[in-house]
Backbone as a ProteinNet text record, in pm:
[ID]
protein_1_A
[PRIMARY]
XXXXXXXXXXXXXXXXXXXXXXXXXXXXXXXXXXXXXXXXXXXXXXXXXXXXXXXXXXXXXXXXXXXXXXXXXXXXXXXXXXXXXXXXXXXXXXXXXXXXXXXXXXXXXXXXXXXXXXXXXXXXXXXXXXXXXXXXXXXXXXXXXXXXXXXXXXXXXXXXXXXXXXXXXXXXXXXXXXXXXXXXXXXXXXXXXXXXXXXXXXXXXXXXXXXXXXXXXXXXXXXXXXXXX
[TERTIARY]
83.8	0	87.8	42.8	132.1	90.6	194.5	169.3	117.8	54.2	-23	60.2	107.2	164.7	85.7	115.1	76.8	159.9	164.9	312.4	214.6	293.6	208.4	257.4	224.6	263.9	282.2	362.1	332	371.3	292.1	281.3	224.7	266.4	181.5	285.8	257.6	327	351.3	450.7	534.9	404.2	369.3	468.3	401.5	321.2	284.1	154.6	85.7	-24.5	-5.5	-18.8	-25	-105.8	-94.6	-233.1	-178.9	-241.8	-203.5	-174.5	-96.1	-17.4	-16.7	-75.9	-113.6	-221	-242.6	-379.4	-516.1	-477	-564.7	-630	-542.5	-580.1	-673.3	-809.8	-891.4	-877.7	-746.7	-738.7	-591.9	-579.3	-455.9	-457.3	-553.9	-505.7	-422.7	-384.6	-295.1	-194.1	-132.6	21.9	44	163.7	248.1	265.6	233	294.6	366.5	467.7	586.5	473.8	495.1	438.1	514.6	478.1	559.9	438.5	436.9	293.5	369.6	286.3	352.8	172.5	144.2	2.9	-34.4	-79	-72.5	-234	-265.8	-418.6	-361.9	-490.9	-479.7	-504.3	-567.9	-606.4	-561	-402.3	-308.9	-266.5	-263.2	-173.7	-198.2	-317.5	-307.2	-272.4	-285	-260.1	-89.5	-22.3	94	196	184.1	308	431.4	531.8	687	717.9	732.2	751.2	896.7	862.6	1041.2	1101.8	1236.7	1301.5	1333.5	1285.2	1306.8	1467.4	1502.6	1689.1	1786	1876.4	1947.5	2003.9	2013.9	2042.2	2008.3	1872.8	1806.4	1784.9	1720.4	1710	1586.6	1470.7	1373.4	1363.5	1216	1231.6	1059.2	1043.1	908.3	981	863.6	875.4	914.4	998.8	1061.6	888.5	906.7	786.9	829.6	806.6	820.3	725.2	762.2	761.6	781.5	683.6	689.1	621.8	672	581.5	531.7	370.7	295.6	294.6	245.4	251	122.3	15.3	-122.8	-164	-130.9	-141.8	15	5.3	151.6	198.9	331.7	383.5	404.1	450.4	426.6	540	655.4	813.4	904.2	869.4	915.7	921.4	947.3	961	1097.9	1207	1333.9	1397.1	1457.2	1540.8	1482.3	1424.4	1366.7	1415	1430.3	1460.1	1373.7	1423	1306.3	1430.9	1371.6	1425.9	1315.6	1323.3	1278.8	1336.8	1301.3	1320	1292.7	1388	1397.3	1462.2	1437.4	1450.9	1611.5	1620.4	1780	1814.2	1732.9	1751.4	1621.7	1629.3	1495.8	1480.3	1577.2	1636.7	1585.2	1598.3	1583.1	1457.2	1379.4	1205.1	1159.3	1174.9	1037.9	1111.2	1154.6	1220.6	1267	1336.7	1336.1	1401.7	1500.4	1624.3	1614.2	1687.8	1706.6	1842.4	1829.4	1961.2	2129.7	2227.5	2286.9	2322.5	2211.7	2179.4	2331.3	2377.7	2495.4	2552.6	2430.2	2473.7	2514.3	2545	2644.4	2608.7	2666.5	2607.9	2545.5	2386.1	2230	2201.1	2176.3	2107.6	1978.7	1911.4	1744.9	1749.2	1693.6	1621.7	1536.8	1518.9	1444.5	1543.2	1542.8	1654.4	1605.4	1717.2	1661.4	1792.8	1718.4	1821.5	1899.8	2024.7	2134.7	2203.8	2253.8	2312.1	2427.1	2485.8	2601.2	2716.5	2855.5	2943.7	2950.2	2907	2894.1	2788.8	2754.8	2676.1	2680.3	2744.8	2797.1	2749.5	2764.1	2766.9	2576.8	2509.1	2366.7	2315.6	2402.9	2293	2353.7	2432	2442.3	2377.1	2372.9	2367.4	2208.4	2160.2	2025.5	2047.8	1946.8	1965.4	1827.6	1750.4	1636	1597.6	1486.8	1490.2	1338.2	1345	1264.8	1134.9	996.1	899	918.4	955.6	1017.7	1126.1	1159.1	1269.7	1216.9	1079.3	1004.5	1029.9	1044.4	1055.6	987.7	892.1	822.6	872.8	835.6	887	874.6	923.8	941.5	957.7	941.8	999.7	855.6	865.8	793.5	644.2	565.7	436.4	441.6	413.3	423.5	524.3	651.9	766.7	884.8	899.7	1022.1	1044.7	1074	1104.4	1196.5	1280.8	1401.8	1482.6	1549.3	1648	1672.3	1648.6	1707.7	1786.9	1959.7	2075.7	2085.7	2017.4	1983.9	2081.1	2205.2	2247.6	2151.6	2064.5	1994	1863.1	1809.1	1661.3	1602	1765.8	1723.9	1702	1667.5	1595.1	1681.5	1636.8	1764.2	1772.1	1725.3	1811.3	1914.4	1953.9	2031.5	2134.5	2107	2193.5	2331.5	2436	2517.8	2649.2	2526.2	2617.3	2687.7	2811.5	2895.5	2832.4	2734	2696.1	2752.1	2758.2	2843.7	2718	2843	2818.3	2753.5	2624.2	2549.4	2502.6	2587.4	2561.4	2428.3	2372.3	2208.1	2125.4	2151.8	2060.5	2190.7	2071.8	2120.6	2028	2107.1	1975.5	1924.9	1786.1	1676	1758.5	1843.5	1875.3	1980.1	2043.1	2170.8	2103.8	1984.9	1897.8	1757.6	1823.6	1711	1706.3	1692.9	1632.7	1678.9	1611.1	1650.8	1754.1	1802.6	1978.9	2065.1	2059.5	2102.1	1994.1	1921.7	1813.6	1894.4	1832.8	1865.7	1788	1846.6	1869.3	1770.4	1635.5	1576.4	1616.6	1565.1	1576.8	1641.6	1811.5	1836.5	1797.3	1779.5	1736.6	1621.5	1572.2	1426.9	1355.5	1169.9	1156.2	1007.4	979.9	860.9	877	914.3	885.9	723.7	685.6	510.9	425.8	420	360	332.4	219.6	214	270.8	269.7	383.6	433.5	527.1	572.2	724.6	770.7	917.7	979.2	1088.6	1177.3	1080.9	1141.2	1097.9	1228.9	1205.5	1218.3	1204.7	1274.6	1245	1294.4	1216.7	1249.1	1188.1	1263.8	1211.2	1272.2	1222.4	1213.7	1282.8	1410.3	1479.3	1433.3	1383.8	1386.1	1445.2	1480.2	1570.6	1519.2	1596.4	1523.3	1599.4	1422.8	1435.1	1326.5	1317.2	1242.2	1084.3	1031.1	890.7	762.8	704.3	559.4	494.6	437.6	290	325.9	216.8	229.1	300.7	386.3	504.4	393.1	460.5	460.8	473	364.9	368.9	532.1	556.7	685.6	634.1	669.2	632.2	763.9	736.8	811.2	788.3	898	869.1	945.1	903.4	945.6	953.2	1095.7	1097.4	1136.8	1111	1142.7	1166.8	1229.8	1222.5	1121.2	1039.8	883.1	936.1	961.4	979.9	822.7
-119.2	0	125	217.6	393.1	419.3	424.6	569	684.9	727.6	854.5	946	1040.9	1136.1	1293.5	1364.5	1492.2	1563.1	1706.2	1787.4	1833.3	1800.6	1867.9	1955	2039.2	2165.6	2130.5	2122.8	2104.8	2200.1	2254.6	2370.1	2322.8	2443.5	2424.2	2375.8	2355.3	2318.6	2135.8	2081.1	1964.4	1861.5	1751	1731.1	1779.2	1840.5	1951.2	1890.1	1959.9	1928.7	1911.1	1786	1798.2	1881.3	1973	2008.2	2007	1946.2	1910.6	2116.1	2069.4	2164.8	2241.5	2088.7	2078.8	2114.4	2067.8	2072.2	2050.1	1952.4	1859.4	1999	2078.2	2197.8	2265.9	2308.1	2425.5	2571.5	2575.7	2751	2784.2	2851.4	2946.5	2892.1	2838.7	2781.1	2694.8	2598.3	2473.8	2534.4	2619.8	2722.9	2721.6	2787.1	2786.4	2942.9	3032.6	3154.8	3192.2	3288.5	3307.3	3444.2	3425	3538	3515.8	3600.2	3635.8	3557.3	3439.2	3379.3	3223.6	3117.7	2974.4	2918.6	2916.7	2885.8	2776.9	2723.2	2622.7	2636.2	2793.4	2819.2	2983.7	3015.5	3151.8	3257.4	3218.5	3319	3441.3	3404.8	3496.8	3590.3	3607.3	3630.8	3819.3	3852.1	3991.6	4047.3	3944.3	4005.7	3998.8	3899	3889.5	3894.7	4009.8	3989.1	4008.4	4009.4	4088.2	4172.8	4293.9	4381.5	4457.8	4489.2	4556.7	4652.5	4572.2	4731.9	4879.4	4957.7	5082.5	5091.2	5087.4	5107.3	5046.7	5127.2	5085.3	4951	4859.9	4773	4668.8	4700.2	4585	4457.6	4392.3	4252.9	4204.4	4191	4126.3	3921.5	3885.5	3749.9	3688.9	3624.8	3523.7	3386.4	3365.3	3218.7	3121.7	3020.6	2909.7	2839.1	2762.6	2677.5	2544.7	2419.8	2348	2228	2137.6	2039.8	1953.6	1809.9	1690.7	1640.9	1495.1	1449	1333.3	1340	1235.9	1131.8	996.9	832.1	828.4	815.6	800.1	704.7	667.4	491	441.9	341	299.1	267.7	238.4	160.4	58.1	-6.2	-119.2	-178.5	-113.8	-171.7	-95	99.6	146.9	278.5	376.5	502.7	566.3	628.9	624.4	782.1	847.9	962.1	1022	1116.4	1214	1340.6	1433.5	1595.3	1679.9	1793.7	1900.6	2030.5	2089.9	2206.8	2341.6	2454.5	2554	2634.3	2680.3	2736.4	2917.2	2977.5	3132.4	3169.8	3311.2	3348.4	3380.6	3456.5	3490	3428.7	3521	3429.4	3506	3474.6	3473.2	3626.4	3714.6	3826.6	3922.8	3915.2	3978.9	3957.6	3857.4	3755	3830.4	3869.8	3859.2	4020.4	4126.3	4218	4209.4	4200.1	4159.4	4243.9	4324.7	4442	4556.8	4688	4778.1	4739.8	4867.1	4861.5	4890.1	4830.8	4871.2	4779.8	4702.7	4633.3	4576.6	4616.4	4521	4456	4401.7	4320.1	4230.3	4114.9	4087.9	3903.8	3850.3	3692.1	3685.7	3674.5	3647.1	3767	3724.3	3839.1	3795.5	3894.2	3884.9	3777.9	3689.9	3591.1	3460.4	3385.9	3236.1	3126.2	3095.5	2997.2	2868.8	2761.5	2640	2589.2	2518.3	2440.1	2302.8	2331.6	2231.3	2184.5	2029.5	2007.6	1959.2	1923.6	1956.5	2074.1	2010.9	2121.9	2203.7	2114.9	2219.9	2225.2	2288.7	2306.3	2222.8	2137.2	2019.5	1874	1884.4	1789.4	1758.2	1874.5	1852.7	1868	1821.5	1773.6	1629.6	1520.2	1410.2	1335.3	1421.7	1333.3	1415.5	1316.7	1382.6	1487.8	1555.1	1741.8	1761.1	1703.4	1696.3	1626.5	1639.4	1561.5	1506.2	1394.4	1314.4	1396.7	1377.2	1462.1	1502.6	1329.4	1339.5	1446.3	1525.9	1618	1785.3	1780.2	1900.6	2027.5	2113.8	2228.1	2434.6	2389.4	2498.5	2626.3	2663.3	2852.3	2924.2	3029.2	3134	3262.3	3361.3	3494.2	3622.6	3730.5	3795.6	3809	3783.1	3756.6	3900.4	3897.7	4038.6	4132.9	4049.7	4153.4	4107.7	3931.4	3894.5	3744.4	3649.4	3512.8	3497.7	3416.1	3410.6	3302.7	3355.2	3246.1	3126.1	3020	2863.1	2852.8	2974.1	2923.2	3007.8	3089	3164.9	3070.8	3068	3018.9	2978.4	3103.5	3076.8	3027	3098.5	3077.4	2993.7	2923.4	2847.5	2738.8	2673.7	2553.4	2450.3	2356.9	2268.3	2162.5	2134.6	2000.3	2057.3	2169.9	2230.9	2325.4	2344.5	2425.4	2297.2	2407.1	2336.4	2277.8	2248.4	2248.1	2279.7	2248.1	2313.9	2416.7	2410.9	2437	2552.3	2556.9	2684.3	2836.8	2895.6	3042.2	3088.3	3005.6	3070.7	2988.9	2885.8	2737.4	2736.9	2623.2	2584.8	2604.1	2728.2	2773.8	2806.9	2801.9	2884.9	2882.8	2992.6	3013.5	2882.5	2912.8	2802.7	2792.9	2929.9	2915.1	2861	2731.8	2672	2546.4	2504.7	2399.8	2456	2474.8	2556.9	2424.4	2317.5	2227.2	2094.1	1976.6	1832.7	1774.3	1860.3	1803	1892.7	1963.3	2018.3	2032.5	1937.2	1953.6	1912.2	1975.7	1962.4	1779.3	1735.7	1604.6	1557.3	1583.5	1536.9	1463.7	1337.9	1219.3	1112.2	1024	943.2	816	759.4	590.4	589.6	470.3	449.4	542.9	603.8	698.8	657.3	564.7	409.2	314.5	190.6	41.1	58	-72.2	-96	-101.5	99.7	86	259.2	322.7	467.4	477	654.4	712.8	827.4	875.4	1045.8	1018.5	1119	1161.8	1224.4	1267.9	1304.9	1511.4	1560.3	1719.4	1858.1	1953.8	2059.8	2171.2	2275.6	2395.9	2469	2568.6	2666.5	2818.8	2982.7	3084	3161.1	3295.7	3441.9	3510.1	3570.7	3712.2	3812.7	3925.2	4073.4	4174.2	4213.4	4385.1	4514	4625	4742.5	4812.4	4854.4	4915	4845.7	4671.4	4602	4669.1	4577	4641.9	4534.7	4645.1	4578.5	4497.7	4409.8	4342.8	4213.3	4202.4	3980.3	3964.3	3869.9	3824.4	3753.1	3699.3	3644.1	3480	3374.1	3219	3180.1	3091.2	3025.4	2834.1	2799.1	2617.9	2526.7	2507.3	2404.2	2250.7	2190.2	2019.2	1920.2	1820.1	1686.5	1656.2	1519.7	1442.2	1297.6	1187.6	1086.2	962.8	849	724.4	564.4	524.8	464.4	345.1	228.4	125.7	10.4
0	0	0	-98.8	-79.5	42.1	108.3	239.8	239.5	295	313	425	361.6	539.9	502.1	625	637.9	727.8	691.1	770.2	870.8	1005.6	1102.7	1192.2	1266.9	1364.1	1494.9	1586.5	1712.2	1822.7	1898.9	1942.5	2105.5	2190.9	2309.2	2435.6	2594.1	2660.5	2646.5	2710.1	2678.3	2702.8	2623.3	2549.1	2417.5	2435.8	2253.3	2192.6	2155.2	2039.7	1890	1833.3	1729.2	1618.7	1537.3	1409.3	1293.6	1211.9	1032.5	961.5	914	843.6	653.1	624.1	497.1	489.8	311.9	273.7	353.2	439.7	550.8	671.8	678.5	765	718.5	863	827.5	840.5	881.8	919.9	808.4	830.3	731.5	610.2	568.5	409.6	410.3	520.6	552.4	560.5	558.5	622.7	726.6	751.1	874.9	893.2	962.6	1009	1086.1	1110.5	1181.1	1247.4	1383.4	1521.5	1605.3	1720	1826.7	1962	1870	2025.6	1980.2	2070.4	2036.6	2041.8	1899.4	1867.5	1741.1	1693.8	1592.7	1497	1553.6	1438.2	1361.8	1350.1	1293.1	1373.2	1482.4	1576.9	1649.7	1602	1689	1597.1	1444.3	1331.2	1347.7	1438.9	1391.8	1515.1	1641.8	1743.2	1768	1726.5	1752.8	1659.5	1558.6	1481.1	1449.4	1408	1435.2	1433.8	1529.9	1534.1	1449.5	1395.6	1295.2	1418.6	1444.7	1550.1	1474.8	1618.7	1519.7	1550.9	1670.4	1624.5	1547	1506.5	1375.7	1441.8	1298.3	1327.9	1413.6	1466.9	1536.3	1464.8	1565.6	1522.3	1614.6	1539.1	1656.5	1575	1659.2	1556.7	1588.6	1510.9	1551.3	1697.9	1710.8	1815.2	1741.9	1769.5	1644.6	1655.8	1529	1495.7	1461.5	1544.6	1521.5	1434.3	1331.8	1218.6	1229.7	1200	1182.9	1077.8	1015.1	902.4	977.6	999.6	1063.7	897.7	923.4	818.8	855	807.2	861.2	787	654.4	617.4	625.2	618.9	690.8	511	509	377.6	413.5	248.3	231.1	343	347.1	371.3	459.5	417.6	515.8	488.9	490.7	452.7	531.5	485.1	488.5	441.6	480.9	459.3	412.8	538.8	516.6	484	391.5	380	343.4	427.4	381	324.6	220.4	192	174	78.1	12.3	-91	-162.6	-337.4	-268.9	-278.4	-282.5	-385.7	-444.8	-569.9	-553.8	-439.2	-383.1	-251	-137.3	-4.9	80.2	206.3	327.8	317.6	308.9	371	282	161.8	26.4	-10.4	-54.6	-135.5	14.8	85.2	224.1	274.4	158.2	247.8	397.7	467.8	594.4	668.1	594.3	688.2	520.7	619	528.2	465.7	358.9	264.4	394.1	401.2	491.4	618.2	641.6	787.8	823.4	912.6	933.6	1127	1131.8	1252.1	1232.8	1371.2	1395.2	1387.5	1374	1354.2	1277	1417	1326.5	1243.1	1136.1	1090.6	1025.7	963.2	913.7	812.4	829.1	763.6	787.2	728.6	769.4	850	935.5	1018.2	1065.8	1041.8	1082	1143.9	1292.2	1367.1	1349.6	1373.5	1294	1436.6	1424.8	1533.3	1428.7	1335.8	1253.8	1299.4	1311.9	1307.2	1159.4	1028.3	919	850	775.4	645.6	535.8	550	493	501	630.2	711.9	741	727.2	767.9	679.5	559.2	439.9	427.7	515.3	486.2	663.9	764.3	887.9	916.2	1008	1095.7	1157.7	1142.8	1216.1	1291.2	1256	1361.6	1491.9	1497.4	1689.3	1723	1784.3	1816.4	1872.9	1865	1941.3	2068.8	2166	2288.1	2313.2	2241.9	2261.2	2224.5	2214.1	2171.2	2265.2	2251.9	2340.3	2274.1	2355.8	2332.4	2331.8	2214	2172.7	2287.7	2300.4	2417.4	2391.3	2460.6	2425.7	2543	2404.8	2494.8	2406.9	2440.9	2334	2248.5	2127.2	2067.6	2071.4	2129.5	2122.6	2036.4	2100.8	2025.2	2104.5	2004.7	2012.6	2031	2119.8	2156.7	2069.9	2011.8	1880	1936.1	1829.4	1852.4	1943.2	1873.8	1949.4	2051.7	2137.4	2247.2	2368	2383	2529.3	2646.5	2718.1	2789.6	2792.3	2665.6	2627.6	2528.8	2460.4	2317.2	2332.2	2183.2	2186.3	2270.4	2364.7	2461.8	2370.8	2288.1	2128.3	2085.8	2018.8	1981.7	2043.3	2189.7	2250.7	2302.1	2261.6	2238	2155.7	2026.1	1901.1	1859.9	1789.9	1733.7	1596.3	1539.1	1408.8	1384.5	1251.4	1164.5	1207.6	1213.1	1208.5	1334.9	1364.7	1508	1585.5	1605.6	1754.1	1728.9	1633.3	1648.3	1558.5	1453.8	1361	1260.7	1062.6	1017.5	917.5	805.7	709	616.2	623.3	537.2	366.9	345	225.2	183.2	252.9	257.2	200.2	221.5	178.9	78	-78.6	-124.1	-242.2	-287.8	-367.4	-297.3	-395.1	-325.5	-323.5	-449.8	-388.9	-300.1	-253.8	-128.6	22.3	-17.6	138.6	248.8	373.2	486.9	553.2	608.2	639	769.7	729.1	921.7	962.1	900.6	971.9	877.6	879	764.6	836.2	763	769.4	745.2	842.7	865.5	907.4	895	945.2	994.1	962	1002	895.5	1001.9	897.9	836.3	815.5	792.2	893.2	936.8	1033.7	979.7	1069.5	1099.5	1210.9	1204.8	1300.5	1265.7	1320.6	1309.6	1308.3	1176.5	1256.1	1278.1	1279.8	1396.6	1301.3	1418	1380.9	1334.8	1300.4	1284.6	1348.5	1373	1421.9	1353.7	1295.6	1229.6	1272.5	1187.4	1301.9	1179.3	1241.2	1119.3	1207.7	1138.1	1216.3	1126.8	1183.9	1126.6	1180.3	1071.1	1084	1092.6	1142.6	1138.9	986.1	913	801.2	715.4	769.5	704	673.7	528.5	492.7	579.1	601.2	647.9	606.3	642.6	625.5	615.8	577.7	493.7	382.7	370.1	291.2	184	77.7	-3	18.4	-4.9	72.5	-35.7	65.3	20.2	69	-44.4	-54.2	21.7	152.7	193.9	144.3	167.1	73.7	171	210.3	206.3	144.2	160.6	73.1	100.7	70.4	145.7	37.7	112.2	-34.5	60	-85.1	41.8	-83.3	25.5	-25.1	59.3
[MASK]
+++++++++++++++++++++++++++++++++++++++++++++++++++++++++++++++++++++++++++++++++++++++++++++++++++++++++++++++++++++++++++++++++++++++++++++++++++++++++++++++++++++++++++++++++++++++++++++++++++++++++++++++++++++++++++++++++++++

């Protein structure tokens, strides 16, 4: 039998609520939105959104959002190496305006970010970079002000704090993994024998700059991809 899966959201205190992400979803048009709340509907999108800093060179961010691909008919044999990437025209920073002309802070800067437990960029497009549900850890920050980054020392995600990963211990840009042959690596191997089930997850999060333009972005198509024997 083909497997059936669906991308789902998991949100909320430990150990998290699941809600379908896809097509299968009744609110946002099956999307994912980046806010400054840790919510898994639409309800929050006008009350909580990213505030652009007004001082130069700021940096605010959404709450990370965490990703899983639920198996809801099982396969025949097994379903196996999972990756997810995204297609930007240039990068997160630029397609979604995100900082002014100029912006020049320091590390993180404005764009789409996803957490890496890889010492390289290299390396987390051949080994697992994601993390078991059991390892879920709910977004944080200040509701409507600012999400506290993945690789946050004190406040970041505890899967990823730690890491050696390139450039900013824990995160980096979504645009290092922009088609299927450079996707980022969830889960390699098995990801369910002939069975349903979920696997391993994602966290991903929006930095913005001061200068950046207002409003609602432009949808961008995230993808799995997997091999279903």
């Amino acid at each position: 039998m083909v497997a059936t899966t669906q991308i789902e959201i998991l949100y909320g205190t430990t150990p998290g609520t699941f809600s379908a992400r896809d097509a299968s979803a009744v609110d946002l048009g099956g999307g994912t939105r980046y806010m400054t709340y840790d919510d898994g509907s639409d309800s929050s999108i006008t009350t909580y959104p990213i505030p652009i800093p007004t001082a130069a060179n700021g940096l605010s961010g959404s709450y990370w959002v965490t990703h899983c691909l639920n198996c809801t008919v099982a396969p025949d044999t097994y379903l196996k190496d999972l990756k997810y990437y995204q297609t930007w025209t240039s990068s997160p920073c630029d397609d979604w305006n995100l900082s002014g002309a100029g912006w020049a802070g320091d590390k993180l800067k404005p764009g789409l970010y996803i957490g890496v437990s890889s010492a390289t960029i290299a390396n987390a497009k051949i080994h697992t970079q994601g993390f078991p549900s059991g390892s879920y850890d709910q977004a944080d920050g200040t509701q409507g002000v600012y999400g506290y980054p993945i690789s946050t020392a004190t406040n970041g995600h505890s899967f990823y704090l730690g890491c050696s990963a390139p450039a900013s211990g824990g995160m980096v840009s979504i645009a290092h993994f922009d088609n299927l042959s450079t996707a980022y690596i969830v889960q390699s191997g098995q990801v369910v024998g002939a069975a349903t089930g979920r696997s391993y997850c994602i966290a991903t999060q929006v930095l913005v700059g001061s200068g950046a333009s207002a409003g609602n972005k432009n949808d961008k198509t995230s993808s799995f991809s997997y091999t279903e024997a």
